[in-house]
C-alpha positions, 0 to 999 in steps of 0.5 A, spaced: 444 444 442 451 442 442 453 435 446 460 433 446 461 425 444 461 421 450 469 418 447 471 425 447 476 428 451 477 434 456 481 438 451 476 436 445 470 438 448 473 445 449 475 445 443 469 445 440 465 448 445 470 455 442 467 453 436 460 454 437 462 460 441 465 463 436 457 462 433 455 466 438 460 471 438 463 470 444 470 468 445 474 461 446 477 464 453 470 464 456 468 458 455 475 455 457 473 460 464 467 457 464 468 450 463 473 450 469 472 453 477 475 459 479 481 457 482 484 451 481 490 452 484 493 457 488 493 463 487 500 468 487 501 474 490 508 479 489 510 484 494 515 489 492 518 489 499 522 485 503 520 479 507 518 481 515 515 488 514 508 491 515 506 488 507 507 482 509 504 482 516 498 485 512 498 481 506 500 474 510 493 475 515 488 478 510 489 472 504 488 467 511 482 468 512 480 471 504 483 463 504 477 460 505 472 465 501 476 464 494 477 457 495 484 457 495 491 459 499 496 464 497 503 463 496 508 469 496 514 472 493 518 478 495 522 482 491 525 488 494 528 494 490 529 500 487 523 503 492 518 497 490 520 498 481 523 491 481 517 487 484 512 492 479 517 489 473 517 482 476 509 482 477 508 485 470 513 482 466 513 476 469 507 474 471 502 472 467 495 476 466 490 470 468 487 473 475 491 467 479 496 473 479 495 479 485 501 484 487 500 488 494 502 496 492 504 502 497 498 506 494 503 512 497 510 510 497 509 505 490 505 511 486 510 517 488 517 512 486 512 511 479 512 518 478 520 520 480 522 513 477 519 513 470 519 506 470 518 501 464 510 500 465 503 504 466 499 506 471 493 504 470 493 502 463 498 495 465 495 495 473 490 498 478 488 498 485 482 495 486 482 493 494 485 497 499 487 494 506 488 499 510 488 507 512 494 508 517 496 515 518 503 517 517 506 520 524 511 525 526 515 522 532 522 524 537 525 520 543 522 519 549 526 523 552 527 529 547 526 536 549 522 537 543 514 534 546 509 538 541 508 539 533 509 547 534 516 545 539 518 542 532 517 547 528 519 552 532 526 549 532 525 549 524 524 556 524 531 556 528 536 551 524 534 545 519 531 538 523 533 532 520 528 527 519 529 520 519 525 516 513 524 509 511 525 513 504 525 519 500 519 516 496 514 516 501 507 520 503 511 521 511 516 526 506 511 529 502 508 531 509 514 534 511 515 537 505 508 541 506 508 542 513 516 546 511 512 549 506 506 552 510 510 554 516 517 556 513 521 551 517 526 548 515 527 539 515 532 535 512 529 529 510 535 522 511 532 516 508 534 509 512 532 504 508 526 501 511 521 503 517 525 498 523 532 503 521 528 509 522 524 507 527 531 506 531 536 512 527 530 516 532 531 513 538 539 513 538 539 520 537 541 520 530 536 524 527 532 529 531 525 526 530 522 521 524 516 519 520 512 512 520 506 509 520 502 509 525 501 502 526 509 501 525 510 507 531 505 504 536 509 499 536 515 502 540 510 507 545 515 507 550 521 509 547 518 514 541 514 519 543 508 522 537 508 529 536 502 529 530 499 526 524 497 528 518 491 528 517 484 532 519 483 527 525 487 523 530 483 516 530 488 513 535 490 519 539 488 516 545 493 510 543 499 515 542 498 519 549 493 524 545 498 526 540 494 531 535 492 532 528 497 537 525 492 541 521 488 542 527 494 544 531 497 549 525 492 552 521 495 547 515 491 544 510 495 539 508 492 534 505 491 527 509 497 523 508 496 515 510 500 509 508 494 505 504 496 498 502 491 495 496 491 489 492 493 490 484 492 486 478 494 486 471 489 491 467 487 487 461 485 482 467 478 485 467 477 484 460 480 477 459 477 474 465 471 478 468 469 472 472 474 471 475 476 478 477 469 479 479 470 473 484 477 475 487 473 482 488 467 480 491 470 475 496 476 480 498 470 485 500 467 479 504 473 478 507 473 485 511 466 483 514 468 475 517 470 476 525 477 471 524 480 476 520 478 482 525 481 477 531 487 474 527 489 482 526 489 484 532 493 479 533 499 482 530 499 489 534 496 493 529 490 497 532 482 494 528 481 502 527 487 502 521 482 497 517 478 500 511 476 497 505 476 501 500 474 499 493 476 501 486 474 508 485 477 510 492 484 506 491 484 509 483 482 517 487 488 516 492 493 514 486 491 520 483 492 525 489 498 521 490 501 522 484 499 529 484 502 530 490 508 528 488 510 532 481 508 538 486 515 536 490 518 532 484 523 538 484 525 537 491 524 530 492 529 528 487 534 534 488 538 528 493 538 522 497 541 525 503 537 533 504 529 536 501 
């Protein structure tokens, strides 16, 4: 059995724990891995949008508390553009592939901006989903004092004349719900993208668009002022919190598949063959995070309602990428056509 002499160093005995490694036909990563706790510093967490949105709510509450599970805090960067490309090139060609690395990823708006965008990475050869945050369904709102107080009122209206539809942008799961609610119905929606959730939110109110599109947790946010006409998706979990508003499907007929904004932490791919210890703590101490008490208190403190909360773990975060990406070459055509109508 190998026994480091007691003169040698930290480095030494590392060194020569890989070579009798290598006797045993493991790696020299392994032993370095093993010979030093996961994690030894903070851990880095890059958010491909702006500061002060939902992501950084979410992410910000939810690594407090895993905090105290993975043994260490989490710092973050926020690197906006390109409907999220620029965080994606940061975080995979910035970053290093050695698990102290994590990105929060729009498994919607993210995965459509890959497909339309052909940006310079793969999915998921170079990354994956592996621990969903949230399920917050995407919602159809108008004004308060709108004329328009059903989700059959809006079509109706698109059947007459086209609807402009307020969108943070075009590249998100809210659009494509449009786009197939246009298509089941034969009504027609212009879609304006406004650069973010809050300018949407307040493009609907002042009346500069006839309704709009939002995540639930985001709408709820400005019930006195909006009011929701429906959902996508087969059941509305909140309707009693947004005055009864129903799911489209079971208003219209449709079948439109559900379309919520889910947020899921990613890693670099090539992580769960490098460092397989250390993902699998990342993993497991996440999934243990959603069963703590504290972090169920500290995010209703935020506003956001409980119910938006559902982890999901690889194989569900990997099947909603994929109907995602399907989703959107299905409306590729339509999505990428223009910046201003679809």
């Amino acid at each position: 059995m190998f026994a480091a002499p007691k003169s040698a160093t930290r480095r030494e005995f590392l060194r020569d724990s890989a070579a009798v490694g290598f006797g045993l036909g493991l790696a020299p990563w392994q032993y370095a891995a093993a010979a030093s706790p996961f994690p030894e510093h903070n851990l880095r967490a890059v958010i491909p949008t702006a500061a002060g949105g939902a992501s950084d709510r979410l992410s910000r509450t939810f690594c407090d508390v895993w905090s105290k599970h993975i043994g260490a805090p989490t710092e973050f960067k926020f690197y906006p553009g390109a409907a999220g490309q620029v965080g994606y090139e940061v975080y995979l060609g910035k970053n290093a592939h050695d698990g102290y690395n994590l990105l929060l990823g729009n498994m919607d708006a993210d995965v459509i901006m890959y497909v339309l965008q052909n940006p310079p990475y793969k999915y998921p050869q170079d990354y994956i989903y592996f621990c969903r945050l949230d399920s917050d369904d995407n919602v159809v709102f108008v004004p308060k004092d709108s004329p328009i107080k059903t989700i059959k009122d809006l079509v109706a209206l698109g059947k007459k004349q086209s609807v402009t539809v307020g969108t943070s942008r075009l590249p998100h799961p809210g659009s494509i719900g449009m786009l197939a609610l246009a298509e089941a119905t034969g009504a027609q929606f212009n879609l304006v993208p406004y650069g973010g959730t809050n300018k949407t939110l307040n493009a609907v109110i002042t009346g500069e668009v006839l309704c709009g599109i939002a995540s639930s947790g985001m709408a709820m946010n400005l019930l006195d002022q909006i009011r929701v006409l429906s959902v996508f998706s087969d059941e509305n979990k909140l309707s009693g919190l947004m005055g009864g508003a129903p799911a489209i499907n079971k208003v219209l007929g449709t079948h439109i598949p559900d379309l919520p904004s889910s947020r899921a932490w990613a890693i670099h791919a090539d992580v769960l063959k490098l460092y397989p210890e250390r993902f699998e703590k990342i993993n497991t101490t996440m999934k243990a995070t959603f069963l703590d008490p504290e972090y169920q208190k500290e995010y209703v403190k935020t506003g956001a309602p409980w119910a938006a909360v559902r982890y999901g773990d690889r194989e569900v975060c990997a099947k909603h990428a994929g109907l995602m990406i399907e989703l959107t070459n299905r409306y590729r055509a339509v999505i990428s056509a223009s910046k201003k109508k679809a």
